[in-house]
N, C-alpha and C positions, 0 to 999 in steps of 0.2 A: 504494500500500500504506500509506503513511504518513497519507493520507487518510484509508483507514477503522481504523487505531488511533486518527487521534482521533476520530473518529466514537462510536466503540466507547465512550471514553471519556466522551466529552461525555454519549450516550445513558446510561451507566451512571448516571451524576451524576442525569440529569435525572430518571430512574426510580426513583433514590433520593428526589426531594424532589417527584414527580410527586404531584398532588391528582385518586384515581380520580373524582373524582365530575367532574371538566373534562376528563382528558382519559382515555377509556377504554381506550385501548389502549396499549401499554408505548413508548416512542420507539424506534425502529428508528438505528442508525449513519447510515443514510441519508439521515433528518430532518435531521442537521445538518453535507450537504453541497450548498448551494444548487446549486451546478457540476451536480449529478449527476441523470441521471436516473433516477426513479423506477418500477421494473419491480417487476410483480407477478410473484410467485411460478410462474406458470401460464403466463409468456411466454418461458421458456429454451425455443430452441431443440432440438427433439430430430433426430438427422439419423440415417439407415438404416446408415451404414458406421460400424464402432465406430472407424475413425482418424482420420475428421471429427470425429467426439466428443470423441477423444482433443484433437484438437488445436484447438480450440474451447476446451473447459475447462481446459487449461494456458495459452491467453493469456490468457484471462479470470480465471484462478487471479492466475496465476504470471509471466505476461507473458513466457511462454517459448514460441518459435515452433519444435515439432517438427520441422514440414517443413524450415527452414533447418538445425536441426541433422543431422538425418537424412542430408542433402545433404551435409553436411560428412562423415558416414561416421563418427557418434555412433552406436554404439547403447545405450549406456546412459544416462541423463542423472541427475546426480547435482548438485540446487541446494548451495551453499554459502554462508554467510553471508558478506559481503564486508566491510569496515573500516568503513563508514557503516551496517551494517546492511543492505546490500541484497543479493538474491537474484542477484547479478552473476557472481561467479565461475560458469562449469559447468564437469566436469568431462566 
């Protein structure tokens, strides 16, 4: 998470001093995370059961695993902001 704020950041900076005429398209947060790979838009996964989905895009969000909570006999799941800023605490 802390990655793509500064992604976010850095992209925002660069879009502000970007020269359209070199580089055409706006930077993306993901431009300025060599680590990361690079997914187009049209490669997310779509799966047929809406709880795969669900739990797909909460790790991919939120790095929060449904299924283990579920198991634990969560049914509500409520992120909370932790002391460092992280998404740690659940309720």
């Amino acid at each position: 998470m802390d990655d793509l704020r500064m992604g976010m950041i850095c992209a925002t900076l660069a879009n502000c001093f970007r020269d359209p005429k070199k580089h055409r398209d706006p930077f993306q947060p993901i431009d300025f995370m060599p680590w990361a790979k690079k997914q187009d838009a049209g490669e997310r996964p779509a799966f047929e059961d809406p709880a795969d989905q669900a739990q797909y895009d909460a790790l991919a969000l939120f790095g929060i695993d449904l299924n283990r909570l579920k198991a634990l006999g969560k049914r509500r799941y409520v992120a909370k902001r932790g002391k460092r800023g992280n998404n740690d605490a659940m309720e």
